[in-house]
C-alpha positions as CSV (number, residue, x, y, z in Angstrom):
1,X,33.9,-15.2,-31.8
2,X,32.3,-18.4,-31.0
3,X,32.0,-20.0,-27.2
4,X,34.3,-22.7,-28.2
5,X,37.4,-20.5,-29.1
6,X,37.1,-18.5,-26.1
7,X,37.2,-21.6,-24.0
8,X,40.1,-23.1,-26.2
9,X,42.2,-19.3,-25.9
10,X,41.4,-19.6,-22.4
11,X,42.9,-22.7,-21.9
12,X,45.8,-22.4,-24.3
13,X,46.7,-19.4,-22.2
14,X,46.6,-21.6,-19.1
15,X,48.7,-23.9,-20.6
16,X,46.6,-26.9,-21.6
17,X,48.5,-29.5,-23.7
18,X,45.9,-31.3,-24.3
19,X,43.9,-28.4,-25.9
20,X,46.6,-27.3,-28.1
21,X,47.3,-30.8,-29.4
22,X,43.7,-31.1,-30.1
23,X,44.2,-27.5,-31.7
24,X,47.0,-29.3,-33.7
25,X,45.5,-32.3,-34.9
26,X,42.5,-30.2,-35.9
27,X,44.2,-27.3,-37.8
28,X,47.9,-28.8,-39.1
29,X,46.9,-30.5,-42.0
30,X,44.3,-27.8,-43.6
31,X,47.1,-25.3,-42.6
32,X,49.5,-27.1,-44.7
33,X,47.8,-27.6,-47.8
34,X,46.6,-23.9,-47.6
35,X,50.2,-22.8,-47.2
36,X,51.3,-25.1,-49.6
37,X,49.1,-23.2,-52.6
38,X,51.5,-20.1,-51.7
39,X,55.1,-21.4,-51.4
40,X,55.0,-24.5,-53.7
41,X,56.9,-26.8,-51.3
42,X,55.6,-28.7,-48.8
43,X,58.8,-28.8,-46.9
44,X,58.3,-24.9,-46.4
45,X,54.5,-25.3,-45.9
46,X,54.9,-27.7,-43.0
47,X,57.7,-25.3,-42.1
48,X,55.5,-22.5,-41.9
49,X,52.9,-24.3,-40.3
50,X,55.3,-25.7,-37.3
51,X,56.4,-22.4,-36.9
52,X,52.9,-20.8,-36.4
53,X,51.9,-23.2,-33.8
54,X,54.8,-23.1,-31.8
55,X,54.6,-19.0,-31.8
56,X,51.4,-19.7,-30.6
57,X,52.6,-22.0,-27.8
58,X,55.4,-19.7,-26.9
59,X,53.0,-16.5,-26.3
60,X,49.8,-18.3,-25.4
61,X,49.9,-15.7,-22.1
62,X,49.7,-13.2,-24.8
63,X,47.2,-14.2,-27.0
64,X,44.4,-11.5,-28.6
65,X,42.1,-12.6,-30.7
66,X,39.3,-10.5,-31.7
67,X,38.0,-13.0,-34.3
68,X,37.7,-16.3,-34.5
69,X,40.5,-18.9,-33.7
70,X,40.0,-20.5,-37.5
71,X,40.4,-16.9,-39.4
72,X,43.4,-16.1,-37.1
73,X,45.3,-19.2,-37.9
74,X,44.6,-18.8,-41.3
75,X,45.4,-15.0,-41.5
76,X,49.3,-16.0,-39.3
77,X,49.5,-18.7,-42.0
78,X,49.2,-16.2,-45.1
79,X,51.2,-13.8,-43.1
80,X,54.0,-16.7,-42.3
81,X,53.6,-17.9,-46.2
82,X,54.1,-14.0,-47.4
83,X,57.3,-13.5,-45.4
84,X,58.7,-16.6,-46.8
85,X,58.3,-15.8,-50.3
86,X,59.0,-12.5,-49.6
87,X,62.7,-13.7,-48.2
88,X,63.1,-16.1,-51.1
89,X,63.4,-13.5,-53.3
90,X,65.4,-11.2,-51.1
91,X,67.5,-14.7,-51.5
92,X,67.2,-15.0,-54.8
93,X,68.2,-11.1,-55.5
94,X,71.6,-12.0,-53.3
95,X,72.5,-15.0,-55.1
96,X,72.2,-13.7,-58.8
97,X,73.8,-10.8,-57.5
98,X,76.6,-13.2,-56.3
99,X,76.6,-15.1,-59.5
100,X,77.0,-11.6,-61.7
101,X,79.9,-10.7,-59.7
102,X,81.8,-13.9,-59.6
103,X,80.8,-14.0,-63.6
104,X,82.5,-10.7,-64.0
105,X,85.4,-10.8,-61.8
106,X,86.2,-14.4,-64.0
107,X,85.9,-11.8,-67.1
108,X,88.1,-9.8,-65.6
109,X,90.5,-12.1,-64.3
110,X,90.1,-13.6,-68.6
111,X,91.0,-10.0,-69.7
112,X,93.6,-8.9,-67.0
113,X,95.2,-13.3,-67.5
114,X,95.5,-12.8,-71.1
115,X,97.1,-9.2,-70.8
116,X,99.8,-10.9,-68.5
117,X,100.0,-14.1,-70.8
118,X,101.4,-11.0,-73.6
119,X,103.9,-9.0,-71.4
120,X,105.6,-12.1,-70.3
121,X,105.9,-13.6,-73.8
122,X,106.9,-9.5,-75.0
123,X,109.5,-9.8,-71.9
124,X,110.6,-13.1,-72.9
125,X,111.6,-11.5,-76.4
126,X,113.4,-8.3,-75.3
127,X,116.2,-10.8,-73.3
128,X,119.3,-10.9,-74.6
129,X,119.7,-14.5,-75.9
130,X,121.7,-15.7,-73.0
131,X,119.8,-14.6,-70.6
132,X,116.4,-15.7,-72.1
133,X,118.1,-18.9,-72.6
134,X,119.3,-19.3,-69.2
135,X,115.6,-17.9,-67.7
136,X,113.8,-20.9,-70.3
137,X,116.1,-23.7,-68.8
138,X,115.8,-22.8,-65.1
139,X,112.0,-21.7,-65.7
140,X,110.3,-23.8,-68.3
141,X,112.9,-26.7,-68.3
142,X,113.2,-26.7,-64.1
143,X,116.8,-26.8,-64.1
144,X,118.9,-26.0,-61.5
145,X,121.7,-23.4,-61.8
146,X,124.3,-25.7,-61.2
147,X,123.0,-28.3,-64.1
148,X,122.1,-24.8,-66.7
149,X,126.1,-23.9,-65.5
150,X,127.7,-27.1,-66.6
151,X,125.7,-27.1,-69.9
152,X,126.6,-24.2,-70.8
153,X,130.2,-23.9,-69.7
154,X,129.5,-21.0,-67.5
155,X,129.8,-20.7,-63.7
156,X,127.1,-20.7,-60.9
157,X,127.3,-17.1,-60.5
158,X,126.8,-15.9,-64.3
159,X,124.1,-18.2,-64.3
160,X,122.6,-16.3,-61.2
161,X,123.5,-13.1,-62.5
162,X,121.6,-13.5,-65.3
163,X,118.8,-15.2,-63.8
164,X,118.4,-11.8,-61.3
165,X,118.5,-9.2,-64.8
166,X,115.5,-11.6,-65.9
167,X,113.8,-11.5,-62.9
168,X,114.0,-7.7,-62.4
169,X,112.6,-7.3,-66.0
170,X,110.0,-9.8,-65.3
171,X,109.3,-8.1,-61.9
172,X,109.3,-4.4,-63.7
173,X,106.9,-5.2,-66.5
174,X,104.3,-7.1,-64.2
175,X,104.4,-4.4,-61.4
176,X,100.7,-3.6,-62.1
177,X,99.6,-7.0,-61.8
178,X,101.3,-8.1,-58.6
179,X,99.0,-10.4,-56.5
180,X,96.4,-10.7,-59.3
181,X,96.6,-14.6,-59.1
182,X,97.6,-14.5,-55.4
């Protein structure tokens, strides 16, 4: 190790400002370019590079270096680059993985949508034809059993009557697929 980075360790690890921001301005742009060639982005470079100097600030009363001050910023700076990629892709794995799910559970909600579009229309059909009739005006047409009543010359309570037998059927066939769209 050279005279010059023991005295620069030394007075990093007594604090010097003025030494570190000479250490900075010396080292911050070659550190950036050099991280840049690993990550791609100098966003992250500069990132990595920020990082490393401020470690360095924050456990200057720490600092062991057995080689020189260059090779060891260098070496933290591959090492800082290295864990970055290496949690991009841990990132990476985690959003595919996400992407897979959400594609299959949309499958799935397809499949199980269309399966419940076909036992509502088979329920429809098994209705007796007042009943389905009554269920179509207060469902599809948004009638109210007072208005389906006086159209069809029937009172409030038949109308509800019915409207519970439909519901019950509706309520027995879908059973299995209760709080699927919830």
């Amino acid at each position: 190790m050279k005279i010059t980075d023991v005295h620069t360790i030394n007075a990093l690890k007594n604090g010097n400002t003025e030494q570190f921001e000479q250490l900075f301005r010396t080292y911050y742009p070659p550190l950036c370019m050099y991280a840049g060639r690993f990550v791609n982005r100098e966003e992250d470079a500069e990132e990595i590079v920020q990082e490393l100097f401020f470690q360095l600030w924050q456990k200057r009363h720490d600092l062991r270096i057995h080689t020189s001050l260059k090779a060891y910023l260098y070496r933290a700076t591959y090492t800082g680059c290295m864990d970055k990629i290496r949690k991009n892709k841990v990132r990476q794995a985690y959003q595919q993985q996400q992407v897979k799910q959400q594609e299959k559970g949309y499958e799935d909600h397809s499949i199980e949508s269309g399966e419940v579009d076909r036992i509502i229309v088979e329920t429809l059909n098994t209705l007796p034809e007042t009943v389905k009739k009554i269920f179509r005006m207060s469902r599809f047409e948004g009638l109210k059993y007072r208005e389906i009543a006086t159209q069809l010359s029937i009172s409030v309570k038949t109308v509800e009557a019915n409207m519970a037998k439909a519901l019950k059927l509706f309520r027995n066939n879908l059973k299995d697929y209760v709080g699927l769209f919830l």
